[in-house]
MARGUSE-729250 format. One record per residue (C-alpha): y, z, x; residue number from 1; residue in one letter. Coordinates in Angstrom, 1 decimal, padded with zeros to 4 digits. Example, Ala and Ser with C-alpha at 12.3 -4.5 7.8 and 13.67 -1.06 7.14 Angstrom:
# MARGUSE-729250
- y; z; x; n; res
- -004.5; 007.8; 012.3; 1; a;
- -001.1; 007.1; 013.7; 2; s;
***
This chain:
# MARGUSE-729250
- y; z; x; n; res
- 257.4; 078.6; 158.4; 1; x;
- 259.3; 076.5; 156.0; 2; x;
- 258.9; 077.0; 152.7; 3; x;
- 257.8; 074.3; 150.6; 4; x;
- 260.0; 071.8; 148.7; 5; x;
- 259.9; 071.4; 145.0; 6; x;
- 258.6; 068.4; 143.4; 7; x;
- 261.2; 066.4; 141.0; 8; x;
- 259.5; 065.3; 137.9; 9; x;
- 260.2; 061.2; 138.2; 10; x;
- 262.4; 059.7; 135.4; 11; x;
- 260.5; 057.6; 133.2; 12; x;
- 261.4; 055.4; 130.0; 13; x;
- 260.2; 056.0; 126.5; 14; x;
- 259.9; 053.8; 123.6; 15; x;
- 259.4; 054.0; 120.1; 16; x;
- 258.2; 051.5; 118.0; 17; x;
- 260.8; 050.0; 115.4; 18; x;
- 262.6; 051.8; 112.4; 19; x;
- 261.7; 049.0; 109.9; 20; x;
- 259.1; 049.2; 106.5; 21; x;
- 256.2; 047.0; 108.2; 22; x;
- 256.2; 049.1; 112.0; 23; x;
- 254.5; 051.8; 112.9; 24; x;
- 256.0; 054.6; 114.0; 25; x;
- 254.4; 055.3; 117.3; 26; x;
- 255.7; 056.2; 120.5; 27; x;
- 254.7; 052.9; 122.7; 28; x;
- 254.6; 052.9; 126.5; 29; x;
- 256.6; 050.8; 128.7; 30; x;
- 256.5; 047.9; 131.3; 31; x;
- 258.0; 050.4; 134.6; 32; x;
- 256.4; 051.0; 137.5; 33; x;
- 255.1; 054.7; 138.3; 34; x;
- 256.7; 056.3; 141.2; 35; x;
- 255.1; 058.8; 143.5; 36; x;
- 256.8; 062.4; 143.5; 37; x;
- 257.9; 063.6; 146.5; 38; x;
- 255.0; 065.3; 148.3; 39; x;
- 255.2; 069.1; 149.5; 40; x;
- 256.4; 070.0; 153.2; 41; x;
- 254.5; 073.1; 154.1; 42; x;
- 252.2; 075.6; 152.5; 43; x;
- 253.2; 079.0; 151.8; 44; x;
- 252.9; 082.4; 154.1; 45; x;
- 250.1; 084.5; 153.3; 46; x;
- 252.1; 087.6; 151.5; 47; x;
- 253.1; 084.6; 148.7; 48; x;
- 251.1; 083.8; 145.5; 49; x;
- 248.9; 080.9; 145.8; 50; x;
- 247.7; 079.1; 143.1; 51; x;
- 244.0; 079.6; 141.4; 52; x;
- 243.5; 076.0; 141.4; 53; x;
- 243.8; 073.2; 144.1; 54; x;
- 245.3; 070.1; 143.6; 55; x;
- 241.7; 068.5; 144.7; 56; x;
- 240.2; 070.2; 141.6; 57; x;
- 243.4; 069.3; 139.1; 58; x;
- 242.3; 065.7; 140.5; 59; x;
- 238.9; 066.5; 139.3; 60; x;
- 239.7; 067.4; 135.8; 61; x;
- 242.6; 064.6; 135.0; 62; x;
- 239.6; 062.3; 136.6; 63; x;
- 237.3; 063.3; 134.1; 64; x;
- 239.3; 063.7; 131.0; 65; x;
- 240.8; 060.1; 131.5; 66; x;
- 236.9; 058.9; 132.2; 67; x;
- 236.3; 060.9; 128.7; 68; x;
- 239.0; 059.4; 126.5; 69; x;
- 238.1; 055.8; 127.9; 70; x;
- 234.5; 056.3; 126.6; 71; x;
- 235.4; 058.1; 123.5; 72; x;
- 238.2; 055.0; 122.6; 73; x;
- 235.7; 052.0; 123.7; 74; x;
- 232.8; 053.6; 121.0; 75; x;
- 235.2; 055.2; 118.6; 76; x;
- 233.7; 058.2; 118.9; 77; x;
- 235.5; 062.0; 119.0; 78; x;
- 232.4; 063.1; 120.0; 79; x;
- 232.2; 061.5; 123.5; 80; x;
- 235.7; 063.1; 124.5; 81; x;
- 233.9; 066.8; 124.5; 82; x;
- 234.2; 069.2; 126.8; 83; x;
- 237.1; 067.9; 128.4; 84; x;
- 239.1; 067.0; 125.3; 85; x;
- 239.3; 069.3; 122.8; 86; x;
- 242.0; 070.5; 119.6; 87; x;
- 244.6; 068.5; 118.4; 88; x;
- 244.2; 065.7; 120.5; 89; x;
- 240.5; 065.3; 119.7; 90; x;
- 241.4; 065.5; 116.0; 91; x;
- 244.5; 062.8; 116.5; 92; x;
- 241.8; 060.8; 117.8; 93; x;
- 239.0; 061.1; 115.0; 94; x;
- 241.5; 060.5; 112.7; 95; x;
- 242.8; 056.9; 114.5; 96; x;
- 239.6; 055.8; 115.0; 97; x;
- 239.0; 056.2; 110.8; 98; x;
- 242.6; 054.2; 111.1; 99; x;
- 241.3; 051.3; 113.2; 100; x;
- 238.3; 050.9; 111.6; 101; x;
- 240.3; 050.2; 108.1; 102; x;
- 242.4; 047.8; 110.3; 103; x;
- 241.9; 047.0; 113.5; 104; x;
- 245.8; 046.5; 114.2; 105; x;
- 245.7; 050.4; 114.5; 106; x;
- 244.2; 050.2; 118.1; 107; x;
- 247.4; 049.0; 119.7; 108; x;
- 249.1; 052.0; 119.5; 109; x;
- 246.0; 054.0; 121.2; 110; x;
- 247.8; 055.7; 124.7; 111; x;
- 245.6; 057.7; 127.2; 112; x;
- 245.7; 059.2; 129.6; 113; x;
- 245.0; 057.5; 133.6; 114; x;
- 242.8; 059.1; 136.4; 115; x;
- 245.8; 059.7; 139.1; 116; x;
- 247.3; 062.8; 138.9; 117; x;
- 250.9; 062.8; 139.7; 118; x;
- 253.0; 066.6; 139.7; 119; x;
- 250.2; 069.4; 139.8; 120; x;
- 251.4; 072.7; 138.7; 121; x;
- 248.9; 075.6; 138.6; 122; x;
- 249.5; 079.1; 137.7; 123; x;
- 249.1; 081.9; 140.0; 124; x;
- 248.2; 084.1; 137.3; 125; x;
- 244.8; 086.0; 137.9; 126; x;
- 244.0; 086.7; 134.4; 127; x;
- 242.2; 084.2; 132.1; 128; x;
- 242.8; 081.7; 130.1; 129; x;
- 244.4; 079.6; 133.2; 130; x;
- 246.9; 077.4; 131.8; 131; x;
- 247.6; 074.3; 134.5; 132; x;
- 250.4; 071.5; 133.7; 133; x;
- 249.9; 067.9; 135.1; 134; x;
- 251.9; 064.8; 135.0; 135; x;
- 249.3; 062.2; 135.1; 136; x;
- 250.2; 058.1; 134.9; 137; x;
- 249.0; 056.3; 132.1; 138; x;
- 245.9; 054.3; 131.8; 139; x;
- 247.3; 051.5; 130.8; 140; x;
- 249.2; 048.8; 133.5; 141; x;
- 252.9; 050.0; 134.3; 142; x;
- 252.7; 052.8; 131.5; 143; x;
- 254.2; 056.3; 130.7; 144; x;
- 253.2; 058.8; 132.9; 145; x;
- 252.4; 061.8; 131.1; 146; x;
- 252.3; 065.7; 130.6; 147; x;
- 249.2; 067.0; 130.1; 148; x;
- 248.5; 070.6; 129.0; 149; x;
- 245.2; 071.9; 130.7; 150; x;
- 243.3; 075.6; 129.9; 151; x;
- 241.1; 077.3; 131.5; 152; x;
- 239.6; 080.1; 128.7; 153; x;
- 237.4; 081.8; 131.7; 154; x;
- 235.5; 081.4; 135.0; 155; x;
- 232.8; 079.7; 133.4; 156; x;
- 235.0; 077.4; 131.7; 157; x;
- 235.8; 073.9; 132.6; 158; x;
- 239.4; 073.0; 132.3; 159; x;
- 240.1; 071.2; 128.9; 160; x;
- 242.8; 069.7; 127.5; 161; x;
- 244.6; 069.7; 123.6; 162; x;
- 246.8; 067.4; 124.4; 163; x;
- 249.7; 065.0; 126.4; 164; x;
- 252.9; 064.0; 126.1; 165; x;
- 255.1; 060.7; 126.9; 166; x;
- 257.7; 061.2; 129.9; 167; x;
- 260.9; 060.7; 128.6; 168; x;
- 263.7; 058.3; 130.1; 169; x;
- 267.8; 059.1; 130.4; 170; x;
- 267.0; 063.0; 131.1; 171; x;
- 267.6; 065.0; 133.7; 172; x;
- 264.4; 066.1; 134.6; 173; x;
- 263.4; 070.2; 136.1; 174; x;
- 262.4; 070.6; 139.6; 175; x;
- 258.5; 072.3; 139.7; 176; x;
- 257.4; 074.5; 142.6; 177; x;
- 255.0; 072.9; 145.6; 178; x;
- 251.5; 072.9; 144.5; 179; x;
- 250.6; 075.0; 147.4; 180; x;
- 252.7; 077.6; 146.0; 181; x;
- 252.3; 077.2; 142.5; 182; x;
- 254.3; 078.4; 139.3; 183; x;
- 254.3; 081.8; 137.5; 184; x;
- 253.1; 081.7; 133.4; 185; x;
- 255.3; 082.0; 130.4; 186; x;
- 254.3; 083.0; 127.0; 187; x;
- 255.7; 082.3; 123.8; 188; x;
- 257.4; 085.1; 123.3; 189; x;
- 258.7; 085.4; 127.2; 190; x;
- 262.3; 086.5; 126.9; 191; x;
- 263.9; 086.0; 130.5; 192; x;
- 264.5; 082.2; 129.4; 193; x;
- 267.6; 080.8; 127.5; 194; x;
- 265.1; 080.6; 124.4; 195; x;
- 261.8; 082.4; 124.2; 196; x;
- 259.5; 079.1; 123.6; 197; x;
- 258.6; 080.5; 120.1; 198; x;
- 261.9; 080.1; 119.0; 199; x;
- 262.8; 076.9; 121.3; 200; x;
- 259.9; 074.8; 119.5; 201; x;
- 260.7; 076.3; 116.0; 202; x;
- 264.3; 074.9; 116.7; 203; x;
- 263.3; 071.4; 117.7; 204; x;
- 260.9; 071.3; 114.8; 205; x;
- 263.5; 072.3; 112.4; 206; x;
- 265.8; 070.0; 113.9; 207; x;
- 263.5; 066.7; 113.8; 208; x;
- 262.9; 067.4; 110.2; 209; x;
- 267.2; 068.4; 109.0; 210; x;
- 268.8; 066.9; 111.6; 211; x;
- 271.6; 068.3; 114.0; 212; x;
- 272.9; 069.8; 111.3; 213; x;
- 270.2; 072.5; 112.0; 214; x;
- 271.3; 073.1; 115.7; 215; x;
- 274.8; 075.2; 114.9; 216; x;
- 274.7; 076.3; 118.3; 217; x;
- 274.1; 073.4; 119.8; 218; x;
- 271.3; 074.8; 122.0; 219; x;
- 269.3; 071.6; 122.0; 220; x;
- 269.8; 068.3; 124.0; 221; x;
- 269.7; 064.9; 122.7; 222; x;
- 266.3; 063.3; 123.4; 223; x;
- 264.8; 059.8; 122.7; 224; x;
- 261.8; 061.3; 120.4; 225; x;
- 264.7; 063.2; 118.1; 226; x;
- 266.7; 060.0; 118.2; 227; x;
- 263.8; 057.4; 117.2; 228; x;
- 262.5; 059.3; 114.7; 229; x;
- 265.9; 060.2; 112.6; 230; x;
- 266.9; 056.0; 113.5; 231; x;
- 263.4; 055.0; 111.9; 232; x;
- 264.2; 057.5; 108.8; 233; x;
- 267.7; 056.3; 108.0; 234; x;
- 266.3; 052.8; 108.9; 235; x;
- 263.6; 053.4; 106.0; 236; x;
- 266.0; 055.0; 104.0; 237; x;
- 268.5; 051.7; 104.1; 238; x;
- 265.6; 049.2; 102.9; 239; x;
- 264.3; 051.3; 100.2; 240; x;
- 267.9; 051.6; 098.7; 241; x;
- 269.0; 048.1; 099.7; 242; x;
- 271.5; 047.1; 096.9; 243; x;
- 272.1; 050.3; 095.4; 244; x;
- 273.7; 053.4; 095.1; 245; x;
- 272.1; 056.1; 097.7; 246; x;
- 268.6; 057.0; 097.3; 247; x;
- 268.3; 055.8; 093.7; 248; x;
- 265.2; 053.8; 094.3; 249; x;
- 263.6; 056.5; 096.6; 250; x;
- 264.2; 059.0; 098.6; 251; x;
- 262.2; 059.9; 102.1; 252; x;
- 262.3; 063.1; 104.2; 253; x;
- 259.7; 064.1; 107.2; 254; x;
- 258.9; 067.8; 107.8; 255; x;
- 258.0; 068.8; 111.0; 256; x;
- 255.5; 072.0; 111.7; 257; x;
- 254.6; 073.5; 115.1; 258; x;
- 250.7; 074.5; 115.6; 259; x;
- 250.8; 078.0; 116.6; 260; x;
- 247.1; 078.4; 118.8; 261; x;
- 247.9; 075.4; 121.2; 262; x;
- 250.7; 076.5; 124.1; 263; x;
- 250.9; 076.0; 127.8; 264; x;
- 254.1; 077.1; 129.8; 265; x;
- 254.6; 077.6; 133.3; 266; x;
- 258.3; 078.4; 135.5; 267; x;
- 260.1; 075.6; 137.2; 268; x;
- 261.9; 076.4; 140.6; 269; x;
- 265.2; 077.3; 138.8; 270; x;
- 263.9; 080.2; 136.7; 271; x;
- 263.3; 078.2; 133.7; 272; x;
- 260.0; 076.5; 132.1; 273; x;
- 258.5; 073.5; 130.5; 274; x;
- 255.9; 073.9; 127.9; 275; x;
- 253.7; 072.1; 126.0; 276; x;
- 253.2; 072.2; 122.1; 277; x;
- 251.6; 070.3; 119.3; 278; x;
- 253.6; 069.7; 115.8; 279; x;
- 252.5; 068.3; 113.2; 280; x;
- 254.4; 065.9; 110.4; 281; x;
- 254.3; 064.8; 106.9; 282; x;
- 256.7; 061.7; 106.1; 283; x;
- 257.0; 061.2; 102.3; 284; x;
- 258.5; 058.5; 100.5; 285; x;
- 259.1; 059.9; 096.9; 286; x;
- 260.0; 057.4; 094.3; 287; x;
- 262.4; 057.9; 091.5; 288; x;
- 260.8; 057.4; 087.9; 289; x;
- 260.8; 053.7; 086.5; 290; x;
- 261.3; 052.6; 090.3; 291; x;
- 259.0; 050.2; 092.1; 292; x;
- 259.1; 050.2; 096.3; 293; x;
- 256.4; 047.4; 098.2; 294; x;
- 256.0; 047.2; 101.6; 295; x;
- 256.0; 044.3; 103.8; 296; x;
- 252.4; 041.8; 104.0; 297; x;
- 251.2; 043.4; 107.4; 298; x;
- 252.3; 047.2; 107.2; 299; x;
- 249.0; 048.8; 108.6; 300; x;
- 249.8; 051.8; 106.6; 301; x;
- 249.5; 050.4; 103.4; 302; x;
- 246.3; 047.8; 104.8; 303; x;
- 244.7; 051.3; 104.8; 304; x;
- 245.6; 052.7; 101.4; 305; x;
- 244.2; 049.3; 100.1; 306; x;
- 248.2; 048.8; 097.8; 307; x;
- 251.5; 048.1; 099.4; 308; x;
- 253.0; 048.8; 095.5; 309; x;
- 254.0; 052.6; 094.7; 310; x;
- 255.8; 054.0; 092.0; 311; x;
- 255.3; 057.7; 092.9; 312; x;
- 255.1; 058.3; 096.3; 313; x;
- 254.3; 056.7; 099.9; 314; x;
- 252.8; 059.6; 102.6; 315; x;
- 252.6; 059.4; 106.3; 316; x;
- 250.5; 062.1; 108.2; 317; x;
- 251.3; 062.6; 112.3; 318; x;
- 250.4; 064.6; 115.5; 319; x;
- 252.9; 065.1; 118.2; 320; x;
- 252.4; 066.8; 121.7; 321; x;
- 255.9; 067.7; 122.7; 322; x;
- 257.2; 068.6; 126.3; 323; x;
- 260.1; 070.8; 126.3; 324; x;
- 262.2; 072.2; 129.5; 325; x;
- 264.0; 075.5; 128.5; 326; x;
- 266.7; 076.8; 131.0; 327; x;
- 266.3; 080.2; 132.8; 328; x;
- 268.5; 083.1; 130.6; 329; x;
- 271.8; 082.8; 132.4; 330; x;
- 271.9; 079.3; 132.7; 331; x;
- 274.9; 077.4; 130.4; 332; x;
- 272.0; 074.3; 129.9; 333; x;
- 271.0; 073.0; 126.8; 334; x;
- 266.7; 073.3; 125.9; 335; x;
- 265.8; 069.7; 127.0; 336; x;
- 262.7; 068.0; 124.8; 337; x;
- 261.6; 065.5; 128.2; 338; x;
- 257.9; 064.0; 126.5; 339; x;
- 256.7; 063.4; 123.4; 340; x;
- 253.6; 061.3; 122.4; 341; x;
- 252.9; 060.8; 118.5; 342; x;
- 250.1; 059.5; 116.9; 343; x;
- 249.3; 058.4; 113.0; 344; x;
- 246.9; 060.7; 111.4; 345; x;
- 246.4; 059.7; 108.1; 346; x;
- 248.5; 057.9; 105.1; 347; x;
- 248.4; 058.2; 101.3; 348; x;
- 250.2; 056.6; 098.0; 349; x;
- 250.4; 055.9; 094.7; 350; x;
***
């Protein structure tokens, strides 16, 4: 019997919204049409591990979850996306529907996930929690597909899900075992990979928030969330100085923090993995004494604070599902961020 072929993970684009005062910063999807993976050729013998779920039942649960957000978003209401939609992402979500109803601009930049599932991959680990990994498409028309990190805590359990993340475009994206085969679990601390995933997601955290100045090594690759974010800072950074000498007006740093309880990681065919992570960001402006910085007329950050005028300090509050490829141990690749999907959790001044 031939064994079956791996699926490649489709190349997508990702785009950010702008770098200026009056934009949001928001990952925003994109006008391309999804493509269909290559499907598998055969299943596997019986003496190889199968995986504990089916794609029928992955179906199932993306079906559901999608159904969930779409109720939770047209009532703005957290408390519809339960059981399916849990952690993070149900937080992100409280906290933009508090955004939209202070200005209803805020809904724009609300990204869920679609009912078709895309790339399966299923562990073929026995032991509980589960931890599955789907690429889904988006809900809306010619959107971002999306990786989704779903957990199984035990047999009674449904599936939920803490979170998804944008497919990236321009990168080189892994090959993931058959779904009738399935892929082998990795933990945060696994060590057979070029980085254990603890350390891999510390690195790109550090990394968003100092820069590549953080990477000596040069163990991670370029990606279009790292470059957005640092353009939109330095963007920022220009207009609040505009005139004078650097930083004199204000300066404006964003620290990035990864959230420690919410993982899923599973092996690609080459011996590496992609995981899922959350982080979580605080952007500050802080304003030099005697100094005066006002935003533009429609910035929805400051429509929510209720002042576009600060003289102290301007403070931007995110969540950010990250998808990160990290090469097997002997492999001379770089850890590859490929999705990322951020979202605006709160915003302060004075």
């Amino acid at each position: 019997m031939t064994s079956p072929r791996p699926r490649t993970v489709a190349r997508r684009r990702l785009v950010l919204g702008g770098g200026g005062l009056a934009l949001a910063g928001l990952l925003a999807a994109c006008a391309e049409t999804p493509e269909a993976p290559p499907a598998a050729e055969a299943g596997p013998t019986l003496a190889e591990p199968t995986p504990n779920t089916t794609e029928g039942q992955l179906t199932t649960v993306v079906t559901e979850i999608s159904a969930a957000v779409a109720a939770a978003d047209k009532a703005r209401d957290a408390g519809k996306l339960a059981p399916r939609v849990v952690g993070s992402v149900a937080a992100f979500r409280k906290a933009m529907y508090g955004l939209i109803e202070k200005d209803d601009q805020w809904a724009e930049d609300l990204t869920a996930p679609g009912e078709s599932l895309m790339v399966p991959m299923t562990s073929t680990d026995a032991e509980f929690p589960r931890t599955a990994i789907a690429l889904v498409a988006s809900s809306a028309k010619d959107g971002v597909p999306m990786f989704m990190a779903l957990q199984q805590a035990d047999a009674r359990s449904p599936y939920t899900t803490w979170g998804w993340a944008q497919q990236a475009s321009g990168v080189e994206m892994p090959e993931v075992p058959a779904d009738v085969v399935g892929s082998a679990p990795v933990t945060p601390d696994s060590d057979d990979l070029l980085m254990t995933p603890k350390d891999a997601l510390a690195l790109y955290a550090k990394v968003l928030s100092d820069g590549d100045a953080a990477d000596k090594d040069d163990k991670l690759a370029e990606n279009p969330f790292q470059t957005e974010t640092h353009k939109r800072i330095q963007t920022e950074r220009k207009e609040l100085n505009a005139g004078v000498e650097k930083d004199e007006v204000a300066t404006i740093k964003e620290v990035f923090t990864v959230v420690e309880d919410e993982f899923a990681g599973l092996r690609t065919a080459d011996g590496g993995a992609i995981v899922l992570a959350t982080l979580t960001s605080v952007r500050k402006v802080a304003i030099k004494d005697g100094a005066t910085v006002r935003y533009a007329e429609d910035n929805k950050y400051t429509t929510v604070i209720g002042t576009k005028e600060f003289t102290k300090e301007f403070i931007r509050e995110f969540g950010t599902q990250v998808a990160v490829y990290i090469p097997a141990k002997d492999s001379d690749a770089q850890v590859q961020p490929i999705g990322a999907t951020q979202t605006a959790t709160g915003t302060s001044g004075s």
